[in-house]
N, CA and C of each residue as an Amber inpcrd file, in Angstrom:
protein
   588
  -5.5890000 -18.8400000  12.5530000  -4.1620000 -19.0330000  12.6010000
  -3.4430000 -17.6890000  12.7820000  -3.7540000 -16.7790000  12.1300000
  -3.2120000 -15.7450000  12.3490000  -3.1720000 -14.7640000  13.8340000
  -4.3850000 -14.7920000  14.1900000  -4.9270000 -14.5640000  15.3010000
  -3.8100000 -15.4130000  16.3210000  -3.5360000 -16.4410000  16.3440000
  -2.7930000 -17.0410000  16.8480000  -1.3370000 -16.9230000  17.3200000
  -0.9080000 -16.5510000  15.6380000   0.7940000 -16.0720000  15.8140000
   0.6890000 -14.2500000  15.9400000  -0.2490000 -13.9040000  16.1410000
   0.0030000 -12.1610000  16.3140000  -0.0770000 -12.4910000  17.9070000
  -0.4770000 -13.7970000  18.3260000  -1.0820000 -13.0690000  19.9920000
   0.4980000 -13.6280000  20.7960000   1.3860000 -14.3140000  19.8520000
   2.8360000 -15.0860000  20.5970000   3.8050000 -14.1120000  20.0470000
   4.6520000 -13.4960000  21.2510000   5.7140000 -11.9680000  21.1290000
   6.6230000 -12.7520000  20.2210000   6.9640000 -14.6810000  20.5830000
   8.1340000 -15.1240000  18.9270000   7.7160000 -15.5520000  17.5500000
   6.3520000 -14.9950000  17.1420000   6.1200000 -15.4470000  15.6800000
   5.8070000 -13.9680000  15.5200000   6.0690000 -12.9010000  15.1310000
   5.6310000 -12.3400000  14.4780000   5.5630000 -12.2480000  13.0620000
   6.7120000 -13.1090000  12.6670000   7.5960000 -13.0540000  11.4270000
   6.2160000 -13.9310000  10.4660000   5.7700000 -14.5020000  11.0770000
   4.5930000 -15.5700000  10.7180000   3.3230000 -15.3570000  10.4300000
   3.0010000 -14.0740000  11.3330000   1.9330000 -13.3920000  11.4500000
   2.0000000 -12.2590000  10.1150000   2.9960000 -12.0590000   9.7900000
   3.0460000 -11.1640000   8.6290000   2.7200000 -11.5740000   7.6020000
   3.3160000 -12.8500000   7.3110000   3.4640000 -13.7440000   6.2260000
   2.1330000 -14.2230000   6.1350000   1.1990000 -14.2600000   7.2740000
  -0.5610000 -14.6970000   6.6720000  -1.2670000 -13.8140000   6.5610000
  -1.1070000 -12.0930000   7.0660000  -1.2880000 -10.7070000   7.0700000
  -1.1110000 -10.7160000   5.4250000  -0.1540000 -10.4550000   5.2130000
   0.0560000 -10.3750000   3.2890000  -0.5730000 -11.1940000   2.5690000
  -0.8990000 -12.4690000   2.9380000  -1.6530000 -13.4260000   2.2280000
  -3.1030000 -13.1600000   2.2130000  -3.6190000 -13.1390000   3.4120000
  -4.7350000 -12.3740000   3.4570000  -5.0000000 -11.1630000   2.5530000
  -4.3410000  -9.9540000   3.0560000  -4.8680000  -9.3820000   1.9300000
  -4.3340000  -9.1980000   0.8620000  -3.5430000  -9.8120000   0.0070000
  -3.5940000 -10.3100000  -1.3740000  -4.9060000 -10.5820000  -1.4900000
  -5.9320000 -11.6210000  -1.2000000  -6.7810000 -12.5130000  -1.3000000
  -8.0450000 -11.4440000  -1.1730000  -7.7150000 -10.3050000  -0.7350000
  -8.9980000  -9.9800000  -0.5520000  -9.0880000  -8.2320000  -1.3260000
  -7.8880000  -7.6300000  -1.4110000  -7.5900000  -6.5080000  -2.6210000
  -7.9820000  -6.6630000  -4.0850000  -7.7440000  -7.7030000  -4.6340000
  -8.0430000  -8.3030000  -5.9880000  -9.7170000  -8.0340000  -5.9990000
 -10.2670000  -8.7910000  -4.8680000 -11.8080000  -8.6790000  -5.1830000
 -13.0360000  -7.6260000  -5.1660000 -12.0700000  -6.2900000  -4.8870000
 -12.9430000  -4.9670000  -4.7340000 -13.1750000  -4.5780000  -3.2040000
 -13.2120000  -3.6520000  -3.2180000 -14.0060000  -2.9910000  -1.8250000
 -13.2400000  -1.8810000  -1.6180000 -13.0430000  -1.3350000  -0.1050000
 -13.0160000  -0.1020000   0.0610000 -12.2710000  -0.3210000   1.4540000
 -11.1970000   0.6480000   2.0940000 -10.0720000   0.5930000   3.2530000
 -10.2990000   1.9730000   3.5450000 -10.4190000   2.1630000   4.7840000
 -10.0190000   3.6400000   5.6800000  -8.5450000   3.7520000   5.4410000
  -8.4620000   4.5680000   4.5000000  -6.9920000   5.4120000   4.7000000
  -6.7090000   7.1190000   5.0200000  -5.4430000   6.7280000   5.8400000
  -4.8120000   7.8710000   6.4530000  -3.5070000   8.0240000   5.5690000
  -3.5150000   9.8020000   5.1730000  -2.9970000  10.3160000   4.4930000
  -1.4200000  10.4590000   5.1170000  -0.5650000   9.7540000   4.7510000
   0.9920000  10.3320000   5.2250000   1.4620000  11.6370000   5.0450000
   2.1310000  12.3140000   5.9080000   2.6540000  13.7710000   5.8140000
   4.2210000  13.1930000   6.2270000   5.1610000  13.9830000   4.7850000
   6.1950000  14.3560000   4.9880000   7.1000000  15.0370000   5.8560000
   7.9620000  14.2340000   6.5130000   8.6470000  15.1040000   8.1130000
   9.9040000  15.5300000   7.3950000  10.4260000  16.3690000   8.3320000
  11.3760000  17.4360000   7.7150000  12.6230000  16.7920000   7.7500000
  13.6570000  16.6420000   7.4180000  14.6890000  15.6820000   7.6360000
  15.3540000  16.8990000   8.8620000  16.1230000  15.1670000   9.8480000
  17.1280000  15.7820000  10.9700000  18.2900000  16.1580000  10.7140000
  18.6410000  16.0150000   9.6590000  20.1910000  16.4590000   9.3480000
  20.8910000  16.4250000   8.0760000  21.2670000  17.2110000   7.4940000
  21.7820000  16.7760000   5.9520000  22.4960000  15.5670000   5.7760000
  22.6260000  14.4900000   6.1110000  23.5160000  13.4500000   5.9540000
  22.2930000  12.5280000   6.1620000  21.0030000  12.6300000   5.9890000
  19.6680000  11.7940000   5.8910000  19.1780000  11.7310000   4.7080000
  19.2020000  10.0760000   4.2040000  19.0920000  10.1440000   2.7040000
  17.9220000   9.9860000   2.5600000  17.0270000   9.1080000   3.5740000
  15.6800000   9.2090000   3.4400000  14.7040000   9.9930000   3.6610000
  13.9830000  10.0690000   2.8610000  12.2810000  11.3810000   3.2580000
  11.4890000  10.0830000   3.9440000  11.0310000  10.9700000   5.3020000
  10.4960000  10.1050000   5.8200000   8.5740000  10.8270000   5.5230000
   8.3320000   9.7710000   5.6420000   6.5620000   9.8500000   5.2980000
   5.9570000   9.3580000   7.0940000   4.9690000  10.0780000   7.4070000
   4.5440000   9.6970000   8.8330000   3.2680000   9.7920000   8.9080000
   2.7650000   9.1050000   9.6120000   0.9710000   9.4350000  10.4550000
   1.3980000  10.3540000  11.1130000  -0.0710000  11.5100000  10.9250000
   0.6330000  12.7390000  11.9370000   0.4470000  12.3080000  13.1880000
   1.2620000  13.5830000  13.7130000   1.2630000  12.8890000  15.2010000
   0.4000000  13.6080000  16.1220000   0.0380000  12.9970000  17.4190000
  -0.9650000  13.5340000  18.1610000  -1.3790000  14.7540000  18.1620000
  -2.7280000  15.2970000  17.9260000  -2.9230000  16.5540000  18.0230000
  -2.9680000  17.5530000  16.0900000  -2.6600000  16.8860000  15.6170000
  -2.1120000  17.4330000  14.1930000  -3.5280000  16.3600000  13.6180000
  -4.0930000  17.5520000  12.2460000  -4.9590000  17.0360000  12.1460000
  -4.5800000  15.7370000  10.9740000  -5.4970000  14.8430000  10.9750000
  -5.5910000  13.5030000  10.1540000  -6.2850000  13.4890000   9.1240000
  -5.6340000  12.9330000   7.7280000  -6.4870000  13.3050000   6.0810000
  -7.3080000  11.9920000   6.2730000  -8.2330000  12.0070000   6.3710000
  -8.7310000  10.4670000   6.2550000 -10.0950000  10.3220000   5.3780000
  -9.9370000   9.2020000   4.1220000 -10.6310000   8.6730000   2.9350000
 -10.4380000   7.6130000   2.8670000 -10.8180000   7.1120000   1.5030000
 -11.3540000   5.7090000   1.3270000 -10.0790000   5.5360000   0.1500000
  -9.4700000   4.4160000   0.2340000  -9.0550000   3.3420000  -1.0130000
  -9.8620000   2.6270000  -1.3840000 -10.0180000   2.7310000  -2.7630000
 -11.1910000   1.8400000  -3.5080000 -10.6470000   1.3820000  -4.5480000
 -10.8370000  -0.1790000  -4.2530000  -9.8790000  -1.0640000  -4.8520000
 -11.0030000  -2.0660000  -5.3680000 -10.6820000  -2.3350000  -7.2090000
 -11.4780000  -3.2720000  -7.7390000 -11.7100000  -1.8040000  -9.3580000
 -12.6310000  -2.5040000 -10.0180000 -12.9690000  -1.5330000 -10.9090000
 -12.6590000  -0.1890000 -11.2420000 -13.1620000   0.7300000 -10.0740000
 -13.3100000   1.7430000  -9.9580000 -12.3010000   2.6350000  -8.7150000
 -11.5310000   2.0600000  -9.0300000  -9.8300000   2.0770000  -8.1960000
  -9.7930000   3.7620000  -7.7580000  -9.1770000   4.2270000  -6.8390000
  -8.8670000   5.6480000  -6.7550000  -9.1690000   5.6250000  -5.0990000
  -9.1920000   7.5380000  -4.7180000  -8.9920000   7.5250000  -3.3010000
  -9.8740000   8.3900000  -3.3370000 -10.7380000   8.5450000  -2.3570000
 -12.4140000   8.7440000  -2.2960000 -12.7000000   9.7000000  -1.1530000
 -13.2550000  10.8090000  -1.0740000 -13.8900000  11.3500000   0.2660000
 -14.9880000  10.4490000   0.8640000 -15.7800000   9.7840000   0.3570000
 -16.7770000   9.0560000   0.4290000 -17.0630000   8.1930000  -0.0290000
 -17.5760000   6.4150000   0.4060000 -17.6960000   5.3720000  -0.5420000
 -19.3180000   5.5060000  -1.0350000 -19.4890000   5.6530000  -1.9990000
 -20.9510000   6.0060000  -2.9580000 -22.3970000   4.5880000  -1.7590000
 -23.2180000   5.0570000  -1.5390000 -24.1590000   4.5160000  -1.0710000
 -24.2830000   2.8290000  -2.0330000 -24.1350000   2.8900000  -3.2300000
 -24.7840000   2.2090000  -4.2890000 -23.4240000   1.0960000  -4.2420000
 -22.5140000   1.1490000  -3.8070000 -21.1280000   0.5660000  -4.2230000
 -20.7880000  -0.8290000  -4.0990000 -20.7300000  -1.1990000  -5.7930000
 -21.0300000  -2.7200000  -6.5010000 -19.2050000  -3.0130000  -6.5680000
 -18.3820000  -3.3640000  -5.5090000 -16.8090000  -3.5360000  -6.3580000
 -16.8740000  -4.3170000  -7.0950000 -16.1960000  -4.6620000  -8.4250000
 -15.9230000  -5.4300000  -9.2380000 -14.4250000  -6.0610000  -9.0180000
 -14.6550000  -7.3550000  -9.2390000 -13.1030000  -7.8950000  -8.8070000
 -12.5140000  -7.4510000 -10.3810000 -10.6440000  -7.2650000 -10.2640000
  -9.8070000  -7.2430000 -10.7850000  -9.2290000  -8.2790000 -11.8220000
  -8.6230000  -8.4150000 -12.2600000  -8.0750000  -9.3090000 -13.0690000
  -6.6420000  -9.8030000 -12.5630000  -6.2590000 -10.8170000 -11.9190000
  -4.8730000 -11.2890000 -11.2840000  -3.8620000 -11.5580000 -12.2660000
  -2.7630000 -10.4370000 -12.3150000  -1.4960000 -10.9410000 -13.0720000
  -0.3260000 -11.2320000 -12.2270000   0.1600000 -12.7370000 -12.2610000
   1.1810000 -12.4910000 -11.6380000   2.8350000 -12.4660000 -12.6250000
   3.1380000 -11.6560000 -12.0270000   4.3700000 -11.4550000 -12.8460000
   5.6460000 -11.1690000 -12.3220000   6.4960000 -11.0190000 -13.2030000
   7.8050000 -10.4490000 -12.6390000   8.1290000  -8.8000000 -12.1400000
   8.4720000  -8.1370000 -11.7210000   8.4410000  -6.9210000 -11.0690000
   8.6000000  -5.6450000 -12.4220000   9.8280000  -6.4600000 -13.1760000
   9.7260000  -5.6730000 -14.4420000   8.9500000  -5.4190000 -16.0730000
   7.6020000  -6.5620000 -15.1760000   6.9060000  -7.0750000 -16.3830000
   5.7250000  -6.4520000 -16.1650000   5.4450000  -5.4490000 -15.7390000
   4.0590000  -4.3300000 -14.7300000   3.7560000  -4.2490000 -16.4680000
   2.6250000  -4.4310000 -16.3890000   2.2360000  -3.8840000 -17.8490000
   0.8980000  -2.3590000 -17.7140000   0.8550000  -1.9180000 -18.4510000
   0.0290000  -0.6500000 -18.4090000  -1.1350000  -0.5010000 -19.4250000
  -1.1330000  -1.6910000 -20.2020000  -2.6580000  -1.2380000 -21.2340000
  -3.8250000  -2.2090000 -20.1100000  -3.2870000  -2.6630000 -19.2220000
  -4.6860000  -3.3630000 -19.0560000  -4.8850000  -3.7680000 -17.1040000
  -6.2850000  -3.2220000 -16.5780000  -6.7980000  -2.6960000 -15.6070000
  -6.2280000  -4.2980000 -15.0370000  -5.7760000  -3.8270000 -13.8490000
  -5.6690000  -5.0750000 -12.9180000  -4.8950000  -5.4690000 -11.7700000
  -4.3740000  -6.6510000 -10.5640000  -4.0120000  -6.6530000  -9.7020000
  -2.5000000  -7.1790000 -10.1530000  -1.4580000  -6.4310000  -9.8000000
  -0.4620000  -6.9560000 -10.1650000   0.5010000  -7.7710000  -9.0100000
   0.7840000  -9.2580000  -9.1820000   1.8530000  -9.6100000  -8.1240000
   2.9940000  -9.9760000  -8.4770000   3.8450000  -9.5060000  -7.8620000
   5.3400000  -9.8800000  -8.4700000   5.2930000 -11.5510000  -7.4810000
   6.1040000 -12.3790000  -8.4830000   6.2490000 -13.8610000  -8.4390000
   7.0880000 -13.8710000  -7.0100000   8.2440000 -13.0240000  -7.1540000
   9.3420000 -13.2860000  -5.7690000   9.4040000 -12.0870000  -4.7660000
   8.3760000 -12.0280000  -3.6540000   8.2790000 -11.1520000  -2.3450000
   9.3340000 -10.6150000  -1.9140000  10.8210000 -11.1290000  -2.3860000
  12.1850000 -10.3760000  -1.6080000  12.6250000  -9.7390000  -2.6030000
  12.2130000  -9.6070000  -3.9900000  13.0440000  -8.6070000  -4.5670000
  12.3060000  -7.6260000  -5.1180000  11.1850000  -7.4650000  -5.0390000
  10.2720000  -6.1900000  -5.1040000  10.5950000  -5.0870000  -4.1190000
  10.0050000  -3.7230000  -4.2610000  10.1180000  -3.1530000  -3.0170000
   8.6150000  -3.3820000  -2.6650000   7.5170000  -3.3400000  -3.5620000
   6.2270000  -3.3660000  -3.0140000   6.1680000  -4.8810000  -3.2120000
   4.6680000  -4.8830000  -2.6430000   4.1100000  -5.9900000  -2.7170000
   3.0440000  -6.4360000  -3.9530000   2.4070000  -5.7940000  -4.3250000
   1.5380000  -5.6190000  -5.2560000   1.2540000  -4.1530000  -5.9030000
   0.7110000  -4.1130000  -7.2640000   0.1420000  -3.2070000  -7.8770000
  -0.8880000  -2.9170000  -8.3800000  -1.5660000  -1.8100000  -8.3790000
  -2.9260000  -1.9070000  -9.1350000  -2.5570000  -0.9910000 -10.3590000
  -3.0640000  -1.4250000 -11.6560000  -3.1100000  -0.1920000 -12.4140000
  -4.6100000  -0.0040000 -13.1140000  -4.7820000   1.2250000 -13.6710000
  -5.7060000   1.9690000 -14.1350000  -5.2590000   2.2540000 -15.3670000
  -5.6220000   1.9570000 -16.4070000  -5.4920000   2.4630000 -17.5540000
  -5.8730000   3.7940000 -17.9890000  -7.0800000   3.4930000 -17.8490000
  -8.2480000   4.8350000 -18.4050000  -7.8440000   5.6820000 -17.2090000
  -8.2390000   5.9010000 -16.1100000  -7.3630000   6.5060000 -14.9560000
  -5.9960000   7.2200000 -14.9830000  -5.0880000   6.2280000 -16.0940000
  -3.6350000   6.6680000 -15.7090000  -3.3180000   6.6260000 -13.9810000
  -3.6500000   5.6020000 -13.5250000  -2.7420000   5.6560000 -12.3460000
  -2.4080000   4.1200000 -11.9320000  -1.3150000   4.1670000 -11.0360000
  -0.6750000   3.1710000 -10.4080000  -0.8020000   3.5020000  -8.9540000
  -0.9840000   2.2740000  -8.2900000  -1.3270000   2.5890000  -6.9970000
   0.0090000   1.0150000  -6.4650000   0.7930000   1.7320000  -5.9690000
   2.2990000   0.3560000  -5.5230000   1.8190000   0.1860000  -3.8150000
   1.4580000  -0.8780000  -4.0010000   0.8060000  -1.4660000  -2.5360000
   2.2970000  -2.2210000  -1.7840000   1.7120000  -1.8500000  -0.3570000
   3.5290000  -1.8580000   0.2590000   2.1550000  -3.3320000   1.8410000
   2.7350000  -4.2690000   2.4120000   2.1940000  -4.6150000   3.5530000
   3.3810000  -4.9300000   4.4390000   3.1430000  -4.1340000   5.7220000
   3.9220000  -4.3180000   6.5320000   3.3090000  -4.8240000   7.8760000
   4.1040000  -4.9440000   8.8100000   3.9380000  -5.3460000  10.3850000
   3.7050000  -4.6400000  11.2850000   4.9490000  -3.9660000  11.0610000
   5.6150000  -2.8950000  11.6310000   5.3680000  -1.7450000  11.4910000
   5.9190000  -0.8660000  12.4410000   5.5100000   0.7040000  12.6110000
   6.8300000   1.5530000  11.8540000   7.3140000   0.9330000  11.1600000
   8.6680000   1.5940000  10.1690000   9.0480000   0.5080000   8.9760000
   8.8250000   1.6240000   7.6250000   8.8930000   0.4010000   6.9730000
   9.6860000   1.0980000   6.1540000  11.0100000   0.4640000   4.8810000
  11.5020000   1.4570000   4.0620000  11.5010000   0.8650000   2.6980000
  11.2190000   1.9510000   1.9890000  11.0260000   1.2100000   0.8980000
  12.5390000   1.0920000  -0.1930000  12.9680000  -0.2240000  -0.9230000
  14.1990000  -0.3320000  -1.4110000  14.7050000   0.5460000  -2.9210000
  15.8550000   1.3070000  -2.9030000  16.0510000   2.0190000  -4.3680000
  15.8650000   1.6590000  -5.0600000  16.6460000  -0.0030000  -5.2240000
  16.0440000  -0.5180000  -6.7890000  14.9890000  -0.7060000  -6.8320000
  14.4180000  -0.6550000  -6.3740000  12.4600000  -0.7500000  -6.4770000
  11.7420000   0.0310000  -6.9040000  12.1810000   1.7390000  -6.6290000
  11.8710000   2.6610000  -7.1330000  12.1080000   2.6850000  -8.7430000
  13.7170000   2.2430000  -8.5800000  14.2610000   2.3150000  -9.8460000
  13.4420000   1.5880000 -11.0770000  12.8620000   0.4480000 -10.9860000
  12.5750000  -0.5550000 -11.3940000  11.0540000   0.0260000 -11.9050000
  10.3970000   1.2650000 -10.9470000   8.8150000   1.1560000 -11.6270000
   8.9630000   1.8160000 -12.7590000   8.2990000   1.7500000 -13.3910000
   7.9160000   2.2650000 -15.3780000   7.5900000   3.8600000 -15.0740000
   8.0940000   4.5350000 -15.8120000   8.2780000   6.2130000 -16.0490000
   7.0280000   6.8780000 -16.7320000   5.9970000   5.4680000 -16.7580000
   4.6850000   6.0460000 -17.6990000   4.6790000   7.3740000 -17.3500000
   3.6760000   8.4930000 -17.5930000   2.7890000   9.5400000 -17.3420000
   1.2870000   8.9910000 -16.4900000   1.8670000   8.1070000 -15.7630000
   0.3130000   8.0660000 -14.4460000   0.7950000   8.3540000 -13.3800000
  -0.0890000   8.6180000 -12.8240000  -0.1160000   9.2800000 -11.2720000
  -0.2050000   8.1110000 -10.3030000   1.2160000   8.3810000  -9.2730000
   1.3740000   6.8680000  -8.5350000   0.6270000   7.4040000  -7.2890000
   0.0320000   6.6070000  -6.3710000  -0.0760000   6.2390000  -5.0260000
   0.5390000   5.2940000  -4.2580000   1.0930000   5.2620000  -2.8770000
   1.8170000   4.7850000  -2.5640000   1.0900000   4.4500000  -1.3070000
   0.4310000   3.0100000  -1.2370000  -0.2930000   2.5900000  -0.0730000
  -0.1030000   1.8100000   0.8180000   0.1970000   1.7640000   2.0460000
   0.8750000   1.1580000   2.9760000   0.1630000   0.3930000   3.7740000
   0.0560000  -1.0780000   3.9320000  -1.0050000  -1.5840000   4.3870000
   0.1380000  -2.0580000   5.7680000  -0.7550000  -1.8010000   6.8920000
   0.5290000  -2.0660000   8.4690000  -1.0400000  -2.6290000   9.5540000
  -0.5090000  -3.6400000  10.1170000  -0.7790000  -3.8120000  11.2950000
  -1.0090000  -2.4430000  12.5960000  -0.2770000  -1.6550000  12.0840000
  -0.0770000   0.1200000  12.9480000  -0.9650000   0.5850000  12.9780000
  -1.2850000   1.3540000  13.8330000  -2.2990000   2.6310000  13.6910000
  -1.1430000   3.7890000  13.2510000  -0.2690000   3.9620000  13.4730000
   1.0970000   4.8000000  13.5000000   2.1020000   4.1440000  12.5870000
   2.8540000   4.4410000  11.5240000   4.0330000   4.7690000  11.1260000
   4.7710000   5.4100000  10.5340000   5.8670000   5.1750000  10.4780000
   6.7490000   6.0260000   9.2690000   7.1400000   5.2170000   7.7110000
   7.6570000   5.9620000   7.1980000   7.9100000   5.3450000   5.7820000
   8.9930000   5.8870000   5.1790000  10.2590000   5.1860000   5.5420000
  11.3470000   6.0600000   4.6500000  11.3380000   5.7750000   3.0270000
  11.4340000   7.0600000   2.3390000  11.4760000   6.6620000   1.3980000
  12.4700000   7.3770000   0.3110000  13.8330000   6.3980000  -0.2860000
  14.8970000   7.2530000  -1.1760000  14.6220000   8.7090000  -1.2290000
  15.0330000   9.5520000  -1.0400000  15.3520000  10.9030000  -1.6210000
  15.0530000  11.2710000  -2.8470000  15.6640000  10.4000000  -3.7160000
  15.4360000  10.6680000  -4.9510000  14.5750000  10.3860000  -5.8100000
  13.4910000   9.9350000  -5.3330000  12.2250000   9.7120000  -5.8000000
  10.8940000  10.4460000  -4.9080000  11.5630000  10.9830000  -4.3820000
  10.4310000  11.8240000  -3.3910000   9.3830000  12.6450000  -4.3810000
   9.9520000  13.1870000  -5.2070000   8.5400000  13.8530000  -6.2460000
   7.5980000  13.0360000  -7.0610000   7.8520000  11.9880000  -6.6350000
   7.4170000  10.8430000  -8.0330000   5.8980000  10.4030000  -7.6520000
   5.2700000  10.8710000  -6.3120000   3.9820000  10.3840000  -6.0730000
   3.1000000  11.2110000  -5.6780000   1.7940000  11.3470000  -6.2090000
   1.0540000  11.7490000  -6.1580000   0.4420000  12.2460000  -4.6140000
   0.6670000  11.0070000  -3.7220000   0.0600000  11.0260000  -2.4070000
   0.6890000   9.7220000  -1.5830000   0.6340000   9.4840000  -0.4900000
   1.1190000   8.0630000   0.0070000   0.0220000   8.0450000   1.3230000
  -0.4300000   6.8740000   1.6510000  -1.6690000   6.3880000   2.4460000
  -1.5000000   5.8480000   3.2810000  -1.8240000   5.1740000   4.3150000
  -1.4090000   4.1350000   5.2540000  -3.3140000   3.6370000   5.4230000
  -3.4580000   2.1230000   5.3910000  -4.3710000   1.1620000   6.0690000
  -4.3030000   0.8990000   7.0930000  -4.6930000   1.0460000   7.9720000
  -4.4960000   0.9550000   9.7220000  -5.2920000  -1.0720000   9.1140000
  -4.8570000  -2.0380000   9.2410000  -5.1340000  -3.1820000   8.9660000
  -5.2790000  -3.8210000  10.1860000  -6.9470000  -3.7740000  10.7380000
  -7.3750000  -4.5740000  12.2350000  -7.5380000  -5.8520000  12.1160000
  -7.3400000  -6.0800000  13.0830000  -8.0840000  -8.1990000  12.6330000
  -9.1530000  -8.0810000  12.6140000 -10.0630000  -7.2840000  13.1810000
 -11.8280000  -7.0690000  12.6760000 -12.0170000  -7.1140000  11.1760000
 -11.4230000  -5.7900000  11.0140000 -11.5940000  -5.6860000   9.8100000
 -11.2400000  -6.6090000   8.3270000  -9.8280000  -7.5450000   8.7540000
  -9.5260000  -7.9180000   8.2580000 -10.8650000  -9.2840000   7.9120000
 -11.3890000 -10.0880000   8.8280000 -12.1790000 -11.2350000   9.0510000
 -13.2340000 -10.5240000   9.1520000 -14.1400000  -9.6180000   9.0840000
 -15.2690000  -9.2360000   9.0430000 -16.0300000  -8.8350000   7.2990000
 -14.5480000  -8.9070000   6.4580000 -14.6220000  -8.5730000   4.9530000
 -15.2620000 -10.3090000   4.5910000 -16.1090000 -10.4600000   2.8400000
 -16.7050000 -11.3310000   2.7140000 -16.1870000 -11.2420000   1.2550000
């Protein structure tokens, strides 16, 4: 089905909506994503409220590692030869109900008033990893959304799952120090249907 509405130029809107479903369905259960490291572009003009985050661009070199999602959560030079993922624990909740004592996949109940889509947290880790899925080759993420994540002491990641090989990522100004790193998933239909 999906395959279907990505290949017609008037559903894309449709194709997203089984893109996110998909991988919901398949983040929870462990494994491992080629990610590319976003680099911060310089703003064009003082009257630009957003920091934009980008895939570098041609010629500029590319950070590229692993997201490892399930158990043993984090961002990887290498996925270990031996590598057993363990699925997650599914909470779904309200956006302001992210809880932090306990390891697991977080989904907020209503998709339009989040800025992300899902969360992972790490306890023992201390980190949060705010999973973003997009379509598109520009995606921005919303203030109150920022506003809204918990001030713990963990170290956020900010992972962008896109249909793109390429995008940007505007993101508030005023939260620009708040993350550790931000990623992009180049998300193929191979890849997507070749996972088990």
């Amino acid at each position: 089905m999906y395959r279907l509405f990505n290949s017609i130029p008037q559903t894309p809107s449709a194709a997203a909506h089984l893109l996110e479903d998909i991988i919901h369905g398949q983040l929870p259960m462990g494994g491992y994503w080629k990610a590319t490291q976003l680099c911060k572009r310089p703003k064009s003009n003082n009257s630009q409220k957003n920091i934009i985050y980008a895939t570098p661009s041609p010629g500029e070199p590319r950070i590229e590692k692993y997201f490892v999602s399930g158990s043993n959560l984090g961002i990887v030079d290498v996925v270990p030869e031996a590598f057993d993922p363990q699925p997650l624990t599914i909470y779904r909740c309200e956006f302001k109900e992210l809880k932090f004592d306990d390891l697991g996949y977080y989904r907020p109940h209503a998709r339009n008033r989040a800025s992300f889509n899902s969360f992972i947290v790490n306890p023992v880790k201390k980190s949060l990893f705010a999973l973003e899925f997009t379509f598109f080759d520009e995606h921005s993420v919303k203030e109150e959304g920022m506003q809204s994540l918990p001030t713990h002491e963990y170290e956020r990641y900010c992972i962008l799952f896109s249909a793109q090989r390429d995008v940007k990522l505007h993101m508030p100004s005023d939260f620009d120090g708040m993350w550790k790193s931000l990623w992009l998933v180049h998300v193929t239909e191979d890849a997507l249907f070749s996972r088990h």
